[in-house]
mmCIF file of the N, C-alpha and C atoms, coordinates in Angstrom:
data_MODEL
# 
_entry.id   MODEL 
# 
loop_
_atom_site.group_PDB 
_atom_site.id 
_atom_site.type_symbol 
_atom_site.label_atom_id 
_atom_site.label_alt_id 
_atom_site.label_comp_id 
_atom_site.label_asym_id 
_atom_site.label_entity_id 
_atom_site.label_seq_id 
_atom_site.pdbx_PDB_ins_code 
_atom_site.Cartn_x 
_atom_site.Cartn_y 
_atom_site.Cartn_z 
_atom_site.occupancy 
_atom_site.B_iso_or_equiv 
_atom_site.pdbx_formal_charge 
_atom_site.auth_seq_id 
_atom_site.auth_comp_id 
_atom_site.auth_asym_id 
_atom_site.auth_atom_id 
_atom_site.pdbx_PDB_model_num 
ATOM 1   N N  . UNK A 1 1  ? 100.396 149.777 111.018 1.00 0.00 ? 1  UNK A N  1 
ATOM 2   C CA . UNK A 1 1  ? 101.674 149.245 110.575 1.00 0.00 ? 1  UNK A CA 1 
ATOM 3   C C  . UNK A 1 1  ? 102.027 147.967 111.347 1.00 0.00 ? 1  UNK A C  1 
ATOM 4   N N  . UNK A 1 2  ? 101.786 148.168 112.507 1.00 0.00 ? 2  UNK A N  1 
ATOM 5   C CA . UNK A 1 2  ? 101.943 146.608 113.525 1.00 0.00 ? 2  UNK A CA 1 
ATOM 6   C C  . UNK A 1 2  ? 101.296 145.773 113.034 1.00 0.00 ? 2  UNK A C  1 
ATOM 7   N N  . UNK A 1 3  ? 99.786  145.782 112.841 1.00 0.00 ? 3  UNK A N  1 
ATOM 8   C CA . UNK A 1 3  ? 99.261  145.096 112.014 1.00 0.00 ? 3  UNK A CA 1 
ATOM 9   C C  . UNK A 1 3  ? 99.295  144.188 110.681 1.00 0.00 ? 3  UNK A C  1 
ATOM 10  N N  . UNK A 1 4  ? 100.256 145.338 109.809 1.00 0.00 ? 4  UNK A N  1 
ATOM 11  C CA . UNK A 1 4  ? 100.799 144.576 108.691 1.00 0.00 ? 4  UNK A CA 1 
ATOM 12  C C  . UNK A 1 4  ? 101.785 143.620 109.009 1.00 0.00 ? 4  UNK A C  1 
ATOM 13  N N  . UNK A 1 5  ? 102.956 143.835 109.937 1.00 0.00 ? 5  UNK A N  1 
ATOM 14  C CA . UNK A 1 5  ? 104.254 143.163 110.309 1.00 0.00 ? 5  UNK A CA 1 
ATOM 15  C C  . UNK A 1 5  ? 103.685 141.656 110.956 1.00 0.00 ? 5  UNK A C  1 
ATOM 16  N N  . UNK A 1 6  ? 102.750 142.091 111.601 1.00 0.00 ? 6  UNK A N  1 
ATOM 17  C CA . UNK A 1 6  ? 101.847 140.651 112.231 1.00 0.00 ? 6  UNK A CA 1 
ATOM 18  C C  . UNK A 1 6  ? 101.693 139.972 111.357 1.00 0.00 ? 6  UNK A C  1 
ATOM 19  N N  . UNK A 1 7  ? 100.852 140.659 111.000 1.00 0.00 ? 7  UNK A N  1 
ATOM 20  C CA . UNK A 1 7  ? 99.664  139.313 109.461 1.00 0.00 ? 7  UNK A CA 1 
ATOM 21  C C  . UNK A 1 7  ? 100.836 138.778 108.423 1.00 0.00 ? 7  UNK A C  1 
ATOM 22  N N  . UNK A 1 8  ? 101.807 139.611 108.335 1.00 0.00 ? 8  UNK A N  1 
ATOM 23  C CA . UNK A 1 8  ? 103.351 138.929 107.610 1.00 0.00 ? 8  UNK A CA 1 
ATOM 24  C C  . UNK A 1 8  ? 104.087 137.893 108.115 1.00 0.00 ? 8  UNK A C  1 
ATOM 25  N N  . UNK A 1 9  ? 104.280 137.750 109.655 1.00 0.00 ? 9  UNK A N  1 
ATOM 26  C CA . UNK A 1 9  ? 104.993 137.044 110.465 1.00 0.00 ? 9  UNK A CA 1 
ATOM 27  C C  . UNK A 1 9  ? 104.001 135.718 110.488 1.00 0.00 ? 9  UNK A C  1 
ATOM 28  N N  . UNK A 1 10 ? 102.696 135.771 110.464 1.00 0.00 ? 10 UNK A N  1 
ATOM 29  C CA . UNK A 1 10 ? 101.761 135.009 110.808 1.00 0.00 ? 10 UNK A CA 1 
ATOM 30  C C  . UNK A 1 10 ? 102.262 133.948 109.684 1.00 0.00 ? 10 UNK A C  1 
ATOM 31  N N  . UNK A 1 11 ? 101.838 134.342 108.423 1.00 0.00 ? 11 UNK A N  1 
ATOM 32  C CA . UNK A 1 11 ? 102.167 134.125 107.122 1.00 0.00 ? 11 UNK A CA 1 
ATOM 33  C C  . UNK A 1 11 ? 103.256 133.625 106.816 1.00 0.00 ? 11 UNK A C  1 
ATOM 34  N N  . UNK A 1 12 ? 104.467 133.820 106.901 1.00 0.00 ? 12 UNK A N  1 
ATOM 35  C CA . UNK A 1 12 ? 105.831 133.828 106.810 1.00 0.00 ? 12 UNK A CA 1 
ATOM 36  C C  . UNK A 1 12 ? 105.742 132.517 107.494 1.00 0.00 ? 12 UNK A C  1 
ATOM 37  N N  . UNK A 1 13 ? 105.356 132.183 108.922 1.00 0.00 ? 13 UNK A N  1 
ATOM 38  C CA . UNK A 1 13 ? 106.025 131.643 109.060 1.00 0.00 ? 13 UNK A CA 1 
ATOM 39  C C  . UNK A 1 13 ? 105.426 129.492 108.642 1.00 0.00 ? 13 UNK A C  1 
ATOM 40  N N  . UNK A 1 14 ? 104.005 129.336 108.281 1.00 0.00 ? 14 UNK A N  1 
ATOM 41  C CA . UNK A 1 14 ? 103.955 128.395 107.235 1.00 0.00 ? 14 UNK A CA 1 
ATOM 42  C C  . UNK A 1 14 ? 104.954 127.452 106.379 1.00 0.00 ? 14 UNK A C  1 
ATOM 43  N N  . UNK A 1 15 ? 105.684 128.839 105.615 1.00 0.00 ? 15 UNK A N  1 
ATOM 44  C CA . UNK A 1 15 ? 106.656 128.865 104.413 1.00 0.00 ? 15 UNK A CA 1 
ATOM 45  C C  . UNK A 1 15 ? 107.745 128.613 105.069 1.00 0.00 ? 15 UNK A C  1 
ATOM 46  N N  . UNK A 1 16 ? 108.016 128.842 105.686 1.00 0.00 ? 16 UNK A N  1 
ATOM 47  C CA . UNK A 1 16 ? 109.591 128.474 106.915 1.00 0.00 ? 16 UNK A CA 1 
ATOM 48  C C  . UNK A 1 16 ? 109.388 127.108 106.851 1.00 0.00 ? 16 UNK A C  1 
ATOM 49  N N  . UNK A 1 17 ? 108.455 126.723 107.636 1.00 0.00 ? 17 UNK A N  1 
ATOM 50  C CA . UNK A 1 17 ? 108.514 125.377 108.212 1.00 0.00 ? 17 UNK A CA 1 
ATOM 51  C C  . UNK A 1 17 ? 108.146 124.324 107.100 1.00 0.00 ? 17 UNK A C  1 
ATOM 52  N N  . UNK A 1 18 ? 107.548 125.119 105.697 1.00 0.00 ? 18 UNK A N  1 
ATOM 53  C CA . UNK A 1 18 ? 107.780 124.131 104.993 1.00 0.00 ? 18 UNK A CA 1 
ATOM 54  C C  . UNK A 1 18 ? 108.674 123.899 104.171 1.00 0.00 ? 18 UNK A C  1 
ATOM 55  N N  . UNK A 1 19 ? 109.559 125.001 103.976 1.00 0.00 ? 19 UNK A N  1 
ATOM 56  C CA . UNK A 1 19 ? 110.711 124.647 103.405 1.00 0.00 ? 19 UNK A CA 1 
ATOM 57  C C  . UNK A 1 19 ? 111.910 124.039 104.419 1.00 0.00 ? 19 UNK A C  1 
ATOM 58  N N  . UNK A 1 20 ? 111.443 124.053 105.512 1.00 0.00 ? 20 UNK A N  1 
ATOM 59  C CA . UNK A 1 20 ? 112.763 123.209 106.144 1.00 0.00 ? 20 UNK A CA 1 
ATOM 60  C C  . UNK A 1 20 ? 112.102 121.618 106.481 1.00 0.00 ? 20 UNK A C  1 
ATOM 61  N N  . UNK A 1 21 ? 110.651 121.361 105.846 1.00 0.00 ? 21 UNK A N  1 
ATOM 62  C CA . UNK A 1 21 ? 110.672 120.213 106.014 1.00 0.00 ? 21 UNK A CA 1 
ATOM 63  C C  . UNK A 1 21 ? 111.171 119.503 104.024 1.00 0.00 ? 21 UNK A C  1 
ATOM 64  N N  . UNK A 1 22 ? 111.179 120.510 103.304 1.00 0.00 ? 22 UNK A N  1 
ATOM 65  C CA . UNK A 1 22 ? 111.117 120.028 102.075 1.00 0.00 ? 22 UNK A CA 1 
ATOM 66  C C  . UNK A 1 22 ? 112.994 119.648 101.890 1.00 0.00 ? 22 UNK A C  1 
ATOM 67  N N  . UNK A 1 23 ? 113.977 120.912 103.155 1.00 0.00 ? 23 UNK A N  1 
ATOM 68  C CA . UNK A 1 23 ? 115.096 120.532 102.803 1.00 0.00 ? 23 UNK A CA 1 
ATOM 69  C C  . UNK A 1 23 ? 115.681 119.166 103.564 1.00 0.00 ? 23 UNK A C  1 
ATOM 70  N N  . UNK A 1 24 ? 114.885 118.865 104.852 1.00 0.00 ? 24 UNK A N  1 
ATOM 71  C CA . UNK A 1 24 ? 115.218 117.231 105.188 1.00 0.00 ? 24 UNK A CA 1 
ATOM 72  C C  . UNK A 1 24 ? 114.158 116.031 104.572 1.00 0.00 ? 24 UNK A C  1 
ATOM 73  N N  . UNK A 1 25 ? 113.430 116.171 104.110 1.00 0.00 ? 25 UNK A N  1 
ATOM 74  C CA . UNK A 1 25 ? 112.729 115.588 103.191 1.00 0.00 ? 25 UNK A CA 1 
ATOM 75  C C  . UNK A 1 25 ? 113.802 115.183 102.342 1.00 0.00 ? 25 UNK A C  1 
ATOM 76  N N  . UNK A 1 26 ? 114.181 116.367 101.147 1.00 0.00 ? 26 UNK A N  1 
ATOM 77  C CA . UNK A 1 26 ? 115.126 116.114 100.220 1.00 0.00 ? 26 UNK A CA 1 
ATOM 78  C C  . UNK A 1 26 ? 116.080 115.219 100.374 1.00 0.00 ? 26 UNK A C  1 
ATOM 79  N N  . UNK A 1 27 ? 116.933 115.308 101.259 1.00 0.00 ? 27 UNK A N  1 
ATOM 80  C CA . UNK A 1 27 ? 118.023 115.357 102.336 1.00 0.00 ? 27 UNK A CA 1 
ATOM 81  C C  . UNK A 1 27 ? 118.095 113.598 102.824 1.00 0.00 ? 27 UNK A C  1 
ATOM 82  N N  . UNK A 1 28 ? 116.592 113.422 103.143 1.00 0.00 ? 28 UNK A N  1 
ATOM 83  C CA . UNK A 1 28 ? 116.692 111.753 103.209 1.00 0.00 ? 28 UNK A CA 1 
ATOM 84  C C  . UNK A 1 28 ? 116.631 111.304 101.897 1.00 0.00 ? 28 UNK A C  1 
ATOM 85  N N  . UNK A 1 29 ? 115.854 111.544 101.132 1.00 0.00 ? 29 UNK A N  1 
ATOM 86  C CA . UNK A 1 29 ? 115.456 110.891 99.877  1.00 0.00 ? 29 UNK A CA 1 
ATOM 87  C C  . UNK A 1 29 ? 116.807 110.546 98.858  1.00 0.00 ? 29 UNK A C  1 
ATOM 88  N N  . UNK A 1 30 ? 117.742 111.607 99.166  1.00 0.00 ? 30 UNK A N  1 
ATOM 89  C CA . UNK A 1 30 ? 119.577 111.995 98.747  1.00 0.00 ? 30 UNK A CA 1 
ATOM 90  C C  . UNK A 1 30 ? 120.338 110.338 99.370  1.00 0.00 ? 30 UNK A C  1 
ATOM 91  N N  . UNK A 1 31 ? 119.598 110.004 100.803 1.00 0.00 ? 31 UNK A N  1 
ATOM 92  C CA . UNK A 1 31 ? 120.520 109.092 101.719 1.00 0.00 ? 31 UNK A CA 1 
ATOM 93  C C  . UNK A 1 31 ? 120.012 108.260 101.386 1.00 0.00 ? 31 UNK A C  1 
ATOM 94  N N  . UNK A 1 32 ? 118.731 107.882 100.873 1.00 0.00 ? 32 UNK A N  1 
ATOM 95  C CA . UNK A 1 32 ? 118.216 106.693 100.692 1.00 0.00 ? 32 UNK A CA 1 
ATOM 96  C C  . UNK A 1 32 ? 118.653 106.226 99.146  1.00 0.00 ? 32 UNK A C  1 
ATOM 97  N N  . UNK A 1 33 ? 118.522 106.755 98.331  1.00 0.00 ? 33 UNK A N  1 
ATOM 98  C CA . UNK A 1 33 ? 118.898 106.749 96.762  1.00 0.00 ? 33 UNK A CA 1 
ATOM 99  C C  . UNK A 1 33 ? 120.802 106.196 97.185  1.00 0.00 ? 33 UNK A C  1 
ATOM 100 N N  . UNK A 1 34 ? 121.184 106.799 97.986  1.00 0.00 ? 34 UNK A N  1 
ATOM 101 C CA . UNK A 1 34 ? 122.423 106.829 98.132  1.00 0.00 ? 34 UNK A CA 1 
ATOM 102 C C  . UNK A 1 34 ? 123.112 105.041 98.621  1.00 0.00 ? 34 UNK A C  1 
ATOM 103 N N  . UNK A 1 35 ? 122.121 104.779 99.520  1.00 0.00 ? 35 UNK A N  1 
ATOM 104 C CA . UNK A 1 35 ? 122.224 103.390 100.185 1.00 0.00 ? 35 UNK A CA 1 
ATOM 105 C C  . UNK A 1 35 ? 122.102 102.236 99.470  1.00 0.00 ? 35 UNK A C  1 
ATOM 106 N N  . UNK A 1 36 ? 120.394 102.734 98.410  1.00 0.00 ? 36 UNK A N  1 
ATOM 107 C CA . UNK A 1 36 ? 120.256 101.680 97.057  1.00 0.00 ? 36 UNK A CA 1 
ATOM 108 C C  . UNK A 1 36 ? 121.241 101.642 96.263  1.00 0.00 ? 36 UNK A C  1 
ATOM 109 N N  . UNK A 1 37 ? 121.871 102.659 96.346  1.00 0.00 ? 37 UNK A N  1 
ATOM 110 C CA . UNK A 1 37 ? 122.791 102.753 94.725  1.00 0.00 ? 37 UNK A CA 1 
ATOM 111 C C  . UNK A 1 37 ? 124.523 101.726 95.864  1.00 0.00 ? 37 UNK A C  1 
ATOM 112 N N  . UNK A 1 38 ? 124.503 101.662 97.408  1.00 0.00 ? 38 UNK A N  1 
ATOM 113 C CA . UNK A 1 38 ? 125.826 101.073 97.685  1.00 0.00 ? 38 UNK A CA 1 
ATOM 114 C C  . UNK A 1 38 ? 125.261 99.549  97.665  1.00 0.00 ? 38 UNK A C  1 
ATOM 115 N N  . UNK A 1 39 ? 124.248 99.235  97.801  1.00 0.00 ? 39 UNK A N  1 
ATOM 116 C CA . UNK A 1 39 ? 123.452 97.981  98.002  1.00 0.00 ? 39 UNK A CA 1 
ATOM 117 C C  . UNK A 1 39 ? 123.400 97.587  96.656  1.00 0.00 ? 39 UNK A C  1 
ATOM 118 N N  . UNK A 1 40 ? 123.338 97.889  95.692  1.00 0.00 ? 40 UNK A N  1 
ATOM 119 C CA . UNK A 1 40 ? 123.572 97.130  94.451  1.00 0.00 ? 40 UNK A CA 1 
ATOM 120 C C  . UNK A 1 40 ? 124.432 96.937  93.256  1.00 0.00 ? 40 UNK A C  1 
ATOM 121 N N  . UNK A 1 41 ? 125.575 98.014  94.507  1.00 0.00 ? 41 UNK A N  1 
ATOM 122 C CA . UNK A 1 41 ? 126.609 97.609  94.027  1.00 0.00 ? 41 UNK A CA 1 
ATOM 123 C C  . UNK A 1 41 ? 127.245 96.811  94.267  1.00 0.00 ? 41 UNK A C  1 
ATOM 124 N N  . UNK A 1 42 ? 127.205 96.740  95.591  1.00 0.00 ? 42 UNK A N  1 
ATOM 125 C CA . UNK A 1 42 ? 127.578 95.566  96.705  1.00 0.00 ? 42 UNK A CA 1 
ATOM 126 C C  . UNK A 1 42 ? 127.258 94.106  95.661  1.00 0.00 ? 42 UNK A C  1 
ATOM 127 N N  . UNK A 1 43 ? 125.860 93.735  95.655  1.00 0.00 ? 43 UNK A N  1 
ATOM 128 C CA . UNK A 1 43 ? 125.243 92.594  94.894  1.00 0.00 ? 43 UNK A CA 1 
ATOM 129 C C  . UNK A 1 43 ? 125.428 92.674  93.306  1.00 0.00 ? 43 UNK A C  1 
ATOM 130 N N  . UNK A 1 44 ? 126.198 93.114  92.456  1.00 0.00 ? 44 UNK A N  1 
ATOM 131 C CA . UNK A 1 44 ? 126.505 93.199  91.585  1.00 0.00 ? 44 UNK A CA 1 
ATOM 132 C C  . UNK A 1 44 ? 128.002 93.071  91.701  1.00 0.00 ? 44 UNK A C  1 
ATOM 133 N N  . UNK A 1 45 ? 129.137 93.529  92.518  1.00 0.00 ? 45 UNK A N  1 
ATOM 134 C CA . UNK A 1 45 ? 130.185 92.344  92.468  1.00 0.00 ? 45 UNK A CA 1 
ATOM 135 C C  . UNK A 1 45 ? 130.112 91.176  93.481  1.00 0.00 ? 45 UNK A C  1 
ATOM 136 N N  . UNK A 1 46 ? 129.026 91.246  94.130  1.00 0.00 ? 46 UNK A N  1 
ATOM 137 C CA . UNK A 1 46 ? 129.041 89.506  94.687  1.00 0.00 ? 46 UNK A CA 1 
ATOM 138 C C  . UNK A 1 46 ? 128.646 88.322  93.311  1.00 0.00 ? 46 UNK A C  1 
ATOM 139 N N  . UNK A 1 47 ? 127.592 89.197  92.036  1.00 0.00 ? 47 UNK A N  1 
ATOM 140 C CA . UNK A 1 47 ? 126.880 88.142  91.186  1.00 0.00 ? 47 UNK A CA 1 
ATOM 141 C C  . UNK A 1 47 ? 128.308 87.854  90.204  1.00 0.00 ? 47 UNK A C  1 
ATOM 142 N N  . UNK A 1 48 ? 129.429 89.149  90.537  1.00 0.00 ? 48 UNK A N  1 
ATOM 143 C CA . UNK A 1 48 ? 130.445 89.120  89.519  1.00 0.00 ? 48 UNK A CA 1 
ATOM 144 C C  . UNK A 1 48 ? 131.423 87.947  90.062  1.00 0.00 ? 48 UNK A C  1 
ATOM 145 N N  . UNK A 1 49 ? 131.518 88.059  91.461  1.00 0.00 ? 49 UNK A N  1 
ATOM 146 C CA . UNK A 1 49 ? 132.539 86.849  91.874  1.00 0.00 ? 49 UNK A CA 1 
ATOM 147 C C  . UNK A 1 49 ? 131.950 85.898  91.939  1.00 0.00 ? 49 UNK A C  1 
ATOM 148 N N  . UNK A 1 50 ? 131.054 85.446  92.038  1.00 0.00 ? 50 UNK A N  1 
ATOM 149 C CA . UNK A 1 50 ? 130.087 84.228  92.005  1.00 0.00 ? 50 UNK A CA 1 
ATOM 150 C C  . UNK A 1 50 ? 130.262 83.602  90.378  1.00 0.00 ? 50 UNK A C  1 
ATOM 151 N N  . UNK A 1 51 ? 130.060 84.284  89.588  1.00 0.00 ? 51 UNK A N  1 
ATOM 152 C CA . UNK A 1 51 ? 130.691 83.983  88.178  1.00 0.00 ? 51 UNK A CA 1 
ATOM 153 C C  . UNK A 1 51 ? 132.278 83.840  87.649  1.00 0.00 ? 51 UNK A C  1 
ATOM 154 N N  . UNK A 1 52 ? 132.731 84.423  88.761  1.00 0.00 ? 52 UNK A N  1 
ATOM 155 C CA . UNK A 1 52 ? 134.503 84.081  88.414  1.00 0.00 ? 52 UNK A CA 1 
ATOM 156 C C  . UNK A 1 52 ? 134.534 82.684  88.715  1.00 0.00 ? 52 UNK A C  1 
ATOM 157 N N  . UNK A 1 53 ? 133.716 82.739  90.490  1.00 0.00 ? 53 UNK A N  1 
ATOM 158 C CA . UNK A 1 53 ? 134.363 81.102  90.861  1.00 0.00 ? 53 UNK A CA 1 
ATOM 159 C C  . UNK A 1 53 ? 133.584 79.974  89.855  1.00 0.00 ? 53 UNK A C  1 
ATOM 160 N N  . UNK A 1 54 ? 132.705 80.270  89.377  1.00 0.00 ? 54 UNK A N  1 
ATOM 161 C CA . UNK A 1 54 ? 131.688 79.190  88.342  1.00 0.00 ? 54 UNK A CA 1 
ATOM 162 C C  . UNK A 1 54 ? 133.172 78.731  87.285  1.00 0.00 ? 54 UNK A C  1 
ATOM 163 N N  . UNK A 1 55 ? 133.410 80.129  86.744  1.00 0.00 ? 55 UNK A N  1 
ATOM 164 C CA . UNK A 1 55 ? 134.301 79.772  85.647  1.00 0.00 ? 55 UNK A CA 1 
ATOM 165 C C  . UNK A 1 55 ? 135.572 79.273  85.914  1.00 0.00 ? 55 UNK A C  1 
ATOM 166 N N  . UNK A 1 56 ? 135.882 79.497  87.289  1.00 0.00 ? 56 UNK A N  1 
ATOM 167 C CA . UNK A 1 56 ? 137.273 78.583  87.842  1.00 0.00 ? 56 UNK A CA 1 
ATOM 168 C C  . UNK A 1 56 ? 136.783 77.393  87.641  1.00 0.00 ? 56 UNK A C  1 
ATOM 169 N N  . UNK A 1 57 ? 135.623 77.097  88.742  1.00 0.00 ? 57 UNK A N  1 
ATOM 170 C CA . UNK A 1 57 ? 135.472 75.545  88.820  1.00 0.00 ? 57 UNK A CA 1 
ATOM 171 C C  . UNK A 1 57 ? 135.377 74.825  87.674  1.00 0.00 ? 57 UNK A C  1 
ATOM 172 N N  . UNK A 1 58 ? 134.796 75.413  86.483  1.00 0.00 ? 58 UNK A N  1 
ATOM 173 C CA . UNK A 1 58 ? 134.864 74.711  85.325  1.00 0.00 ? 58 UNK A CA 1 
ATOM 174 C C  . UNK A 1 58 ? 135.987 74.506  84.542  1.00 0.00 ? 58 UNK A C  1 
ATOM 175 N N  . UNK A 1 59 ? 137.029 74.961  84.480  1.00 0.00 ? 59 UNK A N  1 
ATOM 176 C CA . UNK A 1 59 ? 138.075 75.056  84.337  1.00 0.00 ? 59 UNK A CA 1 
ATOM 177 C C  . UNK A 1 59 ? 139.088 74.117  85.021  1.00 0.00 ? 59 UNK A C  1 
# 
């Protein structure tokens, strides 16, 4: 019976460590998607005010 609980723990614990690398894995991939998506928003109202002042100056 010790035997079995071993060869389980042995086993087990693989699956641990790869699901806690799959949940900070995830976890960055969440922060990075997150940064692109403030970064082009950022540059999408700079291209928007950059086009206001065009259309002032022409004006």
């Amino acid at each position: 019976m010790k035997d079995i609980i071993f060869i389980c723990g042995i086993l087990s614990f693989p699956c641990v460590v790869l699901y806690i690398l799959h949940v900070l894995f995830s976890r960055l991939m969440k922060l990075i998607q997150q940064k692109r998506a403030d970064d082009m928003r950022k540059a999408y109202l700079a291209r928007k005010a950059a086009v206001e002042r065009q259309t002032h100056q022409r004006l």
